[in-house]
C-alpha positions in Angstrom: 13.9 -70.6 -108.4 12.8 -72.4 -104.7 15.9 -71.3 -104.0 15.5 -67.7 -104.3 12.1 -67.7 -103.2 13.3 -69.1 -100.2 15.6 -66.7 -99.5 12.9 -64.2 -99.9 10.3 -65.7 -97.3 13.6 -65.7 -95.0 14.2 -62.1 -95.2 10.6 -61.3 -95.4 10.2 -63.2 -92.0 13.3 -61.7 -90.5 12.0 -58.2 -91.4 8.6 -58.5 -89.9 9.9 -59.8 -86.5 12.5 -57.2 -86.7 9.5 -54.9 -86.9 7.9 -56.6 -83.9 10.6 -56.4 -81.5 11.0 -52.8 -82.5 7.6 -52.0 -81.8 7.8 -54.2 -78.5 10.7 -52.8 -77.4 8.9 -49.0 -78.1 6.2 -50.3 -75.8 8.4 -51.3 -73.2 9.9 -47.6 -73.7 6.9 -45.6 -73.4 5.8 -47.6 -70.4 9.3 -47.4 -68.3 9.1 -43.3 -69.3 5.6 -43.0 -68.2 5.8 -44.3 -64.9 9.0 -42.7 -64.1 7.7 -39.7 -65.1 4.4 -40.6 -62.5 6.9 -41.2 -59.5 8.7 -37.6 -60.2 5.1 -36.1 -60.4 3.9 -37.6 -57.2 6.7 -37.3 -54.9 5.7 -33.8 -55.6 2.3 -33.9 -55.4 2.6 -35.7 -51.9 4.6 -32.7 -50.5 1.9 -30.7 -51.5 -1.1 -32.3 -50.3 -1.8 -32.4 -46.2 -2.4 -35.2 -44.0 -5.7 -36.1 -43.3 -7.2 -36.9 -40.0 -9.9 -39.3 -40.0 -13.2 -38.4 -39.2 -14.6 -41.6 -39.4 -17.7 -39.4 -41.7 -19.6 -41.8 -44.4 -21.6 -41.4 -47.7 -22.9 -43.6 -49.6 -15.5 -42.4 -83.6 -13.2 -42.1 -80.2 -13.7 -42.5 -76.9 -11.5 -39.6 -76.0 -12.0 -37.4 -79.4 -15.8 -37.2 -79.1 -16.3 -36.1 -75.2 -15.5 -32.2 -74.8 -14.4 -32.0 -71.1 -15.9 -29.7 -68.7 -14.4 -27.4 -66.2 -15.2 -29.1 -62.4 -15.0 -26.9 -59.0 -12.8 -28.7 -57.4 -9.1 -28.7 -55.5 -6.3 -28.5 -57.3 -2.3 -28.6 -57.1 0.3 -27.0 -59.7 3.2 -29.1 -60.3 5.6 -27.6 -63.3 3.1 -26.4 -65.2 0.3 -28.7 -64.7 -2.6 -29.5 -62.6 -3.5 -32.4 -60.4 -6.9 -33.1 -58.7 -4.9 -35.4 -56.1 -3.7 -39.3 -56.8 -4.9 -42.3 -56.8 -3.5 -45.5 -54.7 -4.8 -49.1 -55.7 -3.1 -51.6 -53.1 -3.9 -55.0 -54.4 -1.8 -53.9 -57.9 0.7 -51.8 -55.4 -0.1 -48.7 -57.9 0.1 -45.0 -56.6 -0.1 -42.3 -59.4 -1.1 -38.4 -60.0 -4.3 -37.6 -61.2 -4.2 -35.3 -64.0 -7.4 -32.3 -63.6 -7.6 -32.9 -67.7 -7.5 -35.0 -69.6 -5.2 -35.1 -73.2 -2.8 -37.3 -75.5 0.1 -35.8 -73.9 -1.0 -35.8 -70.5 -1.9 -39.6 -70.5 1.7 -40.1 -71.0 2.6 -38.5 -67.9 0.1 -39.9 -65.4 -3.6 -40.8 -65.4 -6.0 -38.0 -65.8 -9.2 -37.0 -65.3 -11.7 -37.6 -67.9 -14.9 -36.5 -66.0 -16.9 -35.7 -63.1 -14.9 -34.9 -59.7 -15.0 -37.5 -56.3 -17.3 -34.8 -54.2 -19.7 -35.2 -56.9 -19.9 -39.4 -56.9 -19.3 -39.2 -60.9 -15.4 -39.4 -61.1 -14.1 -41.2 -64.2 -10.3 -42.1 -64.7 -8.5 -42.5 -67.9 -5.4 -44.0 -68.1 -2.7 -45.5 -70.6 -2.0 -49.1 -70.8 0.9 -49.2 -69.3 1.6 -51.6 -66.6 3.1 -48.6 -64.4 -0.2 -47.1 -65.0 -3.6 -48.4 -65.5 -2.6 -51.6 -67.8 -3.4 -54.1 -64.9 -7.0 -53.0 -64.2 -8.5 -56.1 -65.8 -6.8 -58.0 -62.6 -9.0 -56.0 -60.0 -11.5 -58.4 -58.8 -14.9 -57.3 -56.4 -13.9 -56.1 -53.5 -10.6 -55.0 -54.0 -10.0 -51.3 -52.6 -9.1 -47.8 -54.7 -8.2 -44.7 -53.2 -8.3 -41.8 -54.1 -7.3 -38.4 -52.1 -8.0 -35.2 -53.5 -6.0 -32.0 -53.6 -7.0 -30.7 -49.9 -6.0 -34.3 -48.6 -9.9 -35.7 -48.3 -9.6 -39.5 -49.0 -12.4 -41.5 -50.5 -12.0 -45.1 -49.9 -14.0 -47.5 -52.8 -14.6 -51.1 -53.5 -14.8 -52.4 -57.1 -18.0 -54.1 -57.4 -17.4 -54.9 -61.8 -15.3 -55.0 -64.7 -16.5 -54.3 -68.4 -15.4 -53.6 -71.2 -16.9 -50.6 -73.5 -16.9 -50.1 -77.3 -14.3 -47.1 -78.0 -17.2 -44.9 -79.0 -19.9 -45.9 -76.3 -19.6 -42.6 -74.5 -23.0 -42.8 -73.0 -21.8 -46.9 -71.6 -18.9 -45.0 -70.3 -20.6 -42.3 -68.4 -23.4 -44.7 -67.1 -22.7 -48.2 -67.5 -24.9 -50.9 -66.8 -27.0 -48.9 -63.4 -25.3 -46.3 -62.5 -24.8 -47.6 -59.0 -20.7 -46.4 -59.0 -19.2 -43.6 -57.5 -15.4 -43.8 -59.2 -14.7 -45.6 -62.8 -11.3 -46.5 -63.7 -10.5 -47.5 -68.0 -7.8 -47.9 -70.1 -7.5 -48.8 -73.8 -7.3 -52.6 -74.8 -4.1 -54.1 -76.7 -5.9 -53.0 -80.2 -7.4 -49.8 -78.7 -10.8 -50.5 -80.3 -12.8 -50.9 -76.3 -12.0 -50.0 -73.2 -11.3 -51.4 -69.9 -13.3 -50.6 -67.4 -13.4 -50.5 -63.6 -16.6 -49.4 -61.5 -16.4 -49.0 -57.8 -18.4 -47.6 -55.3 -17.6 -45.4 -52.3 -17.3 -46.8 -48.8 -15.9 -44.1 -46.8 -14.7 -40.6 -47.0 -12.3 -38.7 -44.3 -11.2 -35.2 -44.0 
């Protein structure tokens, strides 16, 4: 009898890490997919986007589900089928990816996307998968660090993260706010469970172009 149930607890432990490593190795699937598929988009995206000269000008239930996006004027760029609002560059995590004008399921697993406001405006909101390729390093920004992001007409707008949070999943109102509103560009991403969000604040230091 310990016998047999021993053999059982054996293959009952080899079947749930068998499961884990499947689901791991998933992960490690969807991630590799979604960044190559952010590198194809932006090579493209860069070709499509001028240069811009500097003008040295300054100015200061789920998540997702349960905010209905709203259409922003704002410059755009059609790449196979979809549209991009520009891309984003964050050096200290040597990260440059396509930004998405809307935000869905199936576009998050392409590139980040937007999921609010526009960088004219002061009110731009970035979501983005987990990945590492994409957004799934976030947490390792520190104050200070810079994000850029140049729009579809090649106007750059240089931040500096000033804070990190994290956000309940259905906070919508933490998301579009936070703690004082003193941000001009919020990066977030989904934690390991998906139950809060990480989230980025930073504010604008410079634009050009």
């Amino acid at each position: 009898m310990k016998k047999t149930w021993g053999i059982c607890c054996i293959a009952i432990g080899t079947a749930l890490l068998i499961s884990a490593l499947s689901i791991v190795l998933y992960n490690m699937s969807q991630d590799k997919s979604g960044g190559a598929a952010a590198k194809e988009i932006l090579v493209e995206l860069e070709k499509e986007i001028p240069e811009t000269e500097s003008s040295g000008n300054s100015e200061k239930s789920d998540l997702f589900s349960e905010y209905e996006a709203t259409q922003q004027d704002e410059p755009t760029v059609e790449i196979g089928g979809q549209t991009y609002i520009g891309m984003i560059s964050i050096p200290s995590l040597q990260l440059e990816l396509p930004v998405l004008s809307q935000w869905s399921y199936p576009n998050l697993k392409l590139s980040p996307c937007r999921y609010k406001g526009t960088a004219a405006g002061g009110d731009l909101i970035v979501a983005a998968h987990n990945y590492r390729s994409h957004f799934g390093r976030i947490s390792e920004l520190n104050s200070g660090d810079e994000i850029i992001f140049t729009d579809a007409d090649g106007k750059v707008y240089a931040y500096e993260t000033i804070q990190t949070e994290t956000i309940v999943g259905k906070d919508i109102a933490s998301m579009e706010f936070g703690a004082d509103e003193e941000w001009d560009i919020s990066l977030f991403t989904c934690t390991l469970g998906g139950q809060s969000r990480v989230t980025v604040r930073a504010v604008l230091i410079s634009d050009q172009g």
